[in-house]
C-alpha positions in Angstrom: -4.4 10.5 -12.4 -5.4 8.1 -9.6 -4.4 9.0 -5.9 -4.9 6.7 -2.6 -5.8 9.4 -0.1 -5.2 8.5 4.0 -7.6 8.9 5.7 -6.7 8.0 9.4 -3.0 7.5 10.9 -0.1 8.9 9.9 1.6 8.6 7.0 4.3 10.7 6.0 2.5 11.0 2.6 -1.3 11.6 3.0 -1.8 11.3 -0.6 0.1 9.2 -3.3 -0.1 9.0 -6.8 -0.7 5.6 -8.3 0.9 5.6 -11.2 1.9 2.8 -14.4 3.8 0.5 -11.8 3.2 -1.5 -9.1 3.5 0.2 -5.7 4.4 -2.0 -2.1 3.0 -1.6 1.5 4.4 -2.9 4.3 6.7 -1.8 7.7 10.0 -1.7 6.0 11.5 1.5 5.2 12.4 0.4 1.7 8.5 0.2 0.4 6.5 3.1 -1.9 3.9 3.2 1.8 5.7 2.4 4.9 3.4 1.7 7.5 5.3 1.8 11.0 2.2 -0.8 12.9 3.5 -4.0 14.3 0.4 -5.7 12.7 1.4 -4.8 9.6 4.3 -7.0 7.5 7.5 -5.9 6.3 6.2 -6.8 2.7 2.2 -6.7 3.2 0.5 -5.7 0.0 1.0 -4.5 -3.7 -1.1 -1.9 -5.6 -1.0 -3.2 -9.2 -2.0 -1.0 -12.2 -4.7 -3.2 -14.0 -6.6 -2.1 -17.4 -10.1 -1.8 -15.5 -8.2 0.3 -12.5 -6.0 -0.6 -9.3 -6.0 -3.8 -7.5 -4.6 -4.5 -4.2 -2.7 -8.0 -3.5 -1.9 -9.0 -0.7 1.9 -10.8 0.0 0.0 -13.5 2.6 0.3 -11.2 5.3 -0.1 -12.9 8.8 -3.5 -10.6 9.5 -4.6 -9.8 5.6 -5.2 -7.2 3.9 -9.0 -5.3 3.8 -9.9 -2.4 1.8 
């Protein structure tokens, strides 16, 4: 199975599973990765499942999203 591993800052989950369903990113407290940084959107990205691996979207996120 695929993980996304942290590798600076402080998540409360260094590692997290990606699994069959989309995951989302962003400050509030109601996403799969909350990211507590004032640059960073309440709703700022989604980690889709694809068939040739994981691909990251951002939700037009004031400063983007880089990988």
């Amino acid at each position: 199975m695929a993980k996304l591993i942290q590798i600076e800052g402080s998540l409360q989950k260094p590692q997290i599973e990606l699994r069959d369903e989309p995951l989302t990113i962003g400050r509030d407290p109601e996403r799969h990765i909350v990211i507590s940084e004032k640059i960073v959107s309440r709703l700022h990205a989604r980690i889709v499942p694809k068939p040739d691996g994981f691909h990251i979207v951002d939700e037009d996120s004031r400063y983007g999203t880089k990988v």
